[in-house]
RODO-2510 file (C-alpha; in nm, 4 decimals, decimal comma):
residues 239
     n   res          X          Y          Z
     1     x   -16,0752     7,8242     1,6852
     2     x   -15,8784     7,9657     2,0057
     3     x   -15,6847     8,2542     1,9273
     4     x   -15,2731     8,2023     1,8685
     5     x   -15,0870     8,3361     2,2430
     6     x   -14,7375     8,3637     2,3790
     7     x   -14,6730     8,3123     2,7172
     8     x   -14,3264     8,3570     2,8410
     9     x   -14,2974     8,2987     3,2437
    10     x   -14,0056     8,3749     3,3848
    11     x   -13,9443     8,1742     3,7370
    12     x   -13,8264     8,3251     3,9658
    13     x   -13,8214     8,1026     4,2536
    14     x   -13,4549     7,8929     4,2353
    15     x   -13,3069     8,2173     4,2029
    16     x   -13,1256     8,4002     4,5462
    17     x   -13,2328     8,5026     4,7518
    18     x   -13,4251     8,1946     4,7722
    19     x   -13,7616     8,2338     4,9200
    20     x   -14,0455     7,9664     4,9211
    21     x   -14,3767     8,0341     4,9570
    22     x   -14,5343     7,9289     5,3115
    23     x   -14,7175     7,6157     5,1558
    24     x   -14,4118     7,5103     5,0242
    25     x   -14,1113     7,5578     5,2819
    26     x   -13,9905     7,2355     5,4962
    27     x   -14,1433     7,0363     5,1788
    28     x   -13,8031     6,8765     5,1126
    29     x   -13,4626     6,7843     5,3469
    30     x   -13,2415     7,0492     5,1564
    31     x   -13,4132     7,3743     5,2670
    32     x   -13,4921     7,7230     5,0745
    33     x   -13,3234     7,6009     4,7721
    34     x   -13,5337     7,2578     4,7668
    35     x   -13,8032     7,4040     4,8767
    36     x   -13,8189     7,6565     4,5670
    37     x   -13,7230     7,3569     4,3233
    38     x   -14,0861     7,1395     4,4660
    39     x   -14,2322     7,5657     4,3847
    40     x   -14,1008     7,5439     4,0387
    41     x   -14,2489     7,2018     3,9711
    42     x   -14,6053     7,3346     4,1055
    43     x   -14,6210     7,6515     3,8998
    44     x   -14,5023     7,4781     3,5773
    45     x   -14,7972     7,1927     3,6941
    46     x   -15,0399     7,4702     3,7003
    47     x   -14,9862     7,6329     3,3638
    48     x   -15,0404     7,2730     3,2243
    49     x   -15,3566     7,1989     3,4125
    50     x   -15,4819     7,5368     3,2438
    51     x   -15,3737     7,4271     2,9233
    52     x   -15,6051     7,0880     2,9484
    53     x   -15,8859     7,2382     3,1150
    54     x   -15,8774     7,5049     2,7847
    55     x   -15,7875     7,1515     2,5398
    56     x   -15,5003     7,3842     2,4533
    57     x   -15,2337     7,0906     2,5050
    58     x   -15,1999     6,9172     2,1781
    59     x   -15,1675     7,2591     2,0305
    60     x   -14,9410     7,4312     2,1975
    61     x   -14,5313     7,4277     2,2517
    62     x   -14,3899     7,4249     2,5333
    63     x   -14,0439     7,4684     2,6416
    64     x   -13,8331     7,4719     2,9551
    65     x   -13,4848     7,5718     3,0086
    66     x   -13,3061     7,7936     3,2477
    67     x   -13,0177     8,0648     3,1677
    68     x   -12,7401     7,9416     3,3168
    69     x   -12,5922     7,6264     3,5277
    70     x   -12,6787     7,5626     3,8894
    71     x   -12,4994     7,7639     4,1790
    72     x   -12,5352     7,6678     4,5315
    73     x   -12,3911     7,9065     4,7541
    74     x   -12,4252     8,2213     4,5923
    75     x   -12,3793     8,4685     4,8606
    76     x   -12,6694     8,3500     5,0765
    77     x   -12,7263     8,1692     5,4376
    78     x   -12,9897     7,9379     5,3634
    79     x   -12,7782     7,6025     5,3973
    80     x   -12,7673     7,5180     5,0596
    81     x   -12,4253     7,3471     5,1034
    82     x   -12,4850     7,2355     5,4303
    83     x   -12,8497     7,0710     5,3209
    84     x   -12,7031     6,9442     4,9750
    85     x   -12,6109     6,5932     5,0367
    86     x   -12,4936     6,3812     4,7605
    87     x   -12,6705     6,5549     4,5087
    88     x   -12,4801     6,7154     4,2150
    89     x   -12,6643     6,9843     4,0773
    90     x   -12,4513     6,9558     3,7275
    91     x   -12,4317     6,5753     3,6877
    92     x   -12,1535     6,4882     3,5395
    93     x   -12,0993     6,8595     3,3834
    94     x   -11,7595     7,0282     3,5178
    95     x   -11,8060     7,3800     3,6296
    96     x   -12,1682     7,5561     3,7268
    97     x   -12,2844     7,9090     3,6925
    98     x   -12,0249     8,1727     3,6075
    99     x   -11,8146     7,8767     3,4500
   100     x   -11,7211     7,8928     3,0705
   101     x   -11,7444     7,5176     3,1061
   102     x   -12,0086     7,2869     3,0392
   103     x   -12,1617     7,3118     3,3772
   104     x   -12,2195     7,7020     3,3517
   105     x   -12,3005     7,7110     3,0025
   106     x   -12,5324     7,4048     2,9320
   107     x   -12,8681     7,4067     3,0781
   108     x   -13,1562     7,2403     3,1087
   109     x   -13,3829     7,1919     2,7637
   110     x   -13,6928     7,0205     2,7648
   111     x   -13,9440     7,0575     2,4352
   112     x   -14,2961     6,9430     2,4878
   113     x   -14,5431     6,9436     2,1963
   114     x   -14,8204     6,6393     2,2234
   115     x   -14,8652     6,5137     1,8421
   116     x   -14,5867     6,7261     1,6720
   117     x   -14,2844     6,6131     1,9023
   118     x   -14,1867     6,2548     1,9938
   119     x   -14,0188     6,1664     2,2824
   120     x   -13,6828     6,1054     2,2906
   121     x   -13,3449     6,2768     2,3627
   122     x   -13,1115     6,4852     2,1116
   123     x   -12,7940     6,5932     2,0780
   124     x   -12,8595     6,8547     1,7980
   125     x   -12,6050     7,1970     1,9139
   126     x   -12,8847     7,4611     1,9976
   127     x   -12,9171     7,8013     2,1904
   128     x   -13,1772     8,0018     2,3633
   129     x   -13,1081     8,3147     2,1035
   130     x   -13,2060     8,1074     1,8274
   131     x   -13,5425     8,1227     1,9269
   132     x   -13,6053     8,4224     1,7538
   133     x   -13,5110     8,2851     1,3782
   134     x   -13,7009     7,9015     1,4968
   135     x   -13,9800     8,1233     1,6115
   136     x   -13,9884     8,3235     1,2772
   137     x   -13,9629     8,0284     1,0880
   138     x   -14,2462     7,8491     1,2044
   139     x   -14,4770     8,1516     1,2462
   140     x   -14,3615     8,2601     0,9154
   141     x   -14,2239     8,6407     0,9950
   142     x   -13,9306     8,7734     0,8310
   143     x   -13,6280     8,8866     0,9960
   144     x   -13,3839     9,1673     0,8782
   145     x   -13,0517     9,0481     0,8092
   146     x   -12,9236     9,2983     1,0696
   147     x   -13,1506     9,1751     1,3565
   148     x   -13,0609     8,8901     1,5742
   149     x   -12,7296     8,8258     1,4192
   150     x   -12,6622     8,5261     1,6203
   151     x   -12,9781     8,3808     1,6208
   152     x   -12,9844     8,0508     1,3798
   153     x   -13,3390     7,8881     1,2456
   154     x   -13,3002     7,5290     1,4656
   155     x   -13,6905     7,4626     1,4382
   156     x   -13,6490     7,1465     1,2964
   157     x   -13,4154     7,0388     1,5893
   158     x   -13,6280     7,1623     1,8741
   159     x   -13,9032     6,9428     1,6836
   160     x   -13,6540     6,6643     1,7164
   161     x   -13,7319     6,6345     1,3071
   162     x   -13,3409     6,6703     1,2552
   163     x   -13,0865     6,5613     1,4514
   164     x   -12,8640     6,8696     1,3583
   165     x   -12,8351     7,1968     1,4934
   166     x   -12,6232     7,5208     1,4444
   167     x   -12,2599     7,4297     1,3548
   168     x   -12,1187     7,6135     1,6297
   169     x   -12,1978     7,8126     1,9400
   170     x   -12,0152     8,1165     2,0888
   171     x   -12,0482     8,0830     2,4621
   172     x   -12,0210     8,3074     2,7256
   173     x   -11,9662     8,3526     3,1086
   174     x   -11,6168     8,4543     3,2744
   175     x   -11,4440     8,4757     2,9229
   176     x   -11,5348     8,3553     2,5624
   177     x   -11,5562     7,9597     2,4559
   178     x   -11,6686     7,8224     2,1192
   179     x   -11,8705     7,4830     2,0559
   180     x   -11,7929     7,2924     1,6753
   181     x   -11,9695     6,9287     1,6627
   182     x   -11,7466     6,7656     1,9270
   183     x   -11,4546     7,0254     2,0493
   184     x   -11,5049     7,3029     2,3123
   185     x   -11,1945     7,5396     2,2677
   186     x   -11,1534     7,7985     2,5624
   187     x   -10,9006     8,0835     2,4988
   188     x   -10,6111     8,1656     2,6844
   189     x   -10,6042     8,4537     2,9053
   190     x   -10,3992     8,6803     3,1187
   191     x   -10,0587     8,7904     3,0605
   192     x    -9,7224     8,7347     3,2695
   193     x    -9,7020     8,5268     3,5042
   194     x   -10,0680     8,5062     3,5271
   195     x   -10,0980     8,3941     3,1431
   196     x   -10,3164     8,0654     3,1129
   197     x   -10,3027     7,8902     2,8378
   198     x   -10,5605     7,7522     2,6129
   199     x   -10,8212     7,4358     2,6191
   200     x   -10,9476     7,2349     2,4150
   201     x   -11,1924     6,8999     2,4828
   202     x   -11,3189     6,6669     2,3119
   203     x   -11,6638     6,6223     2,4251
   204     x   -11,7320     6,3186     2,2529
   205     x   -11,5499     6,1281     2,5183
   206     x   -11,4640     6,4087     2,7955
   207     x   -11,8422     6,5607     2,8738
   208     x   -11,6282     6,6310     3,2198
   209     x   -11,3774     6,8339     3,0426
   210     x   -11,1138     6,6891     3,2343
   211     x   -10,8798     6,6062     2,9752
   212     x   -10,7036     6,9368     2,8393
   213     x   -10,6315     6,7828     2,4468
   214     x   -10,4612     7,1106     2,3320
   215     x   -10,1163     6,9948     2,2882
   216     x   -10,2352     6,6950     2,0941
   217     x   -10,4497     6,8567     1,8702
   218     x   -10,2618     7,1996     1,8077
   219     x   -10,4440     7,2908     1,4607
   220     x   -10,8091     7,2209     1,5427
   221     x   -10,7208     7,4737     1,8306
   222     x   -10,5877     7,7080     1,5871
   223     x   -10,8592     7,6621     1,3772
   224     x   -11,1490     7,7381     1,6303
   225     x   -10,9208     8,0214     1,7960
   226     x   -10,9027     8,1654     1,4151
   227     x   -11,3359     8,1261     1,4082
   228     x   -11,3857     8,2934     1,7301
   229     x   -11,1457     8,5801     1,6273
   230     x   -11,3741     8,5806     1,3627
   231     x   -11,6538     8,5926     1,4822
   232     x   -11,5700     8,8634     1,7691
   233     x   -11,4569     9,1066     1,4441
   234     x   -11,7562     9,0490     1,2290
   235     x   -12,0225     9,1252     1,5246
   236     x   -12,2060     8,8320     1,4269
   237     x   -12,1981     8,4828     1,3702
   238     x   -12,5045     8,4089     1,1296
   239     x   -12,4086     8,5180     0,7454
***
């Protein structure tokens, strides 16, 4: 028996500045910032190969996500905008990092686990912080109440063994937004003339957010404004 092992590997490379390594630069048409996306592929690659080589594979979970939505120019000169072509970095998403919309605060998700998880796609409401309760729960450590008090136990969804998830999700960027099953409610802000007033989509049909349904659906804004409110007094959003 192999000992148990965490391995958390934070990649650097997409992130600005944007600097490929020699064997990897003019590797793709779209520059530093393509050139570090063929890098990330190639490291990930490696840690895999060293899983097989050590028959770690069919015993070990992987997962990989990022922290935020893509960015393009983000301060730098290495013709990211000029190089991009017609690729959108956030599909169909509106927004991108530094966005309180689904483009900044959706990212990418992908659970490996030969044997345990099947392939397929889910739509179960997850976050990164609820690692720490999943985690817990599968390793079998107990968490103080006081610890993590946003983190929810999703294990089963990141096994894809349940199709649900947390009921809702506070997220965060430039301002406050809150996820429940099929609405995304972002606050109003500002005051004056500069006042904005609230949002609300239904992601069900809208993944684009492009259709503001807050006059149309006054009290399930009130409703998740109340929640949030909530949420923001208590400290914490797990019981």
């Amino acid at each position: 028996d192999k000992p148990p092992f965490f391995l958390f590997f934070s990649l650097h490379d997409i992130h600005v500045p944007r600097v490929p390594h020699p064997r990897f630069v003019g590797k793709t048409p779209m520059g530093p910032r393509g050139d570090t996306i063929v890098e990330i592929d190639w490291c990930v690659g490696e840690i895999v190969k060293a899983l097989d080589k050590h028959g770690l594979t069919n015993n070990t979970l992987i997962i990989f996500t990022s922290d935020n939505g893509p960015v393009i120019d983000d301060g730098y000169q290495d013709d990211s905008v000029k190089l991009l072509g017609d690729h959108k970095a956030a599909g169909p998403l509106r927004g991108g990092k530094y966005s309180t919309y689904e483009g900044g605060t959706r990212v990418p998700f992908i659970v490996t686990w030969p044997g345990t998880v099947k392939p397929g796609e889910s739509d179960a409401l997850v976050c990164q912080v609820d690692f720490i309760s999943s985690f817990a729960s599968m390793t079998g450590v107990k968490i103080s109440s006081d610890a993590a008090p946003d983190s929810f136990d999703t294990m089963a969804a990141l096994l894809g063994e349940s199709k649900t998830g947390r009921e809702t999700l506070v997220e965060q960027a430039r301002g406050l937004a809150l996820r429940k099953g099929q609405w995304k409610y972002i606050p109003g802000s500002g005051q004056g003339k500069k006042k904005q007033a609230g949002e609300l989509y239904n992601l069900a049909d809208d993944l684009g957010e492009k259709n503001n349904v807050i006059d149309k659906h006054p009290k399930i804004a009130e409703e998740m404004d109340a929640l949030l409110e909530k949420i923001k007094k208590d400290g914490r959003s797990r019981p």
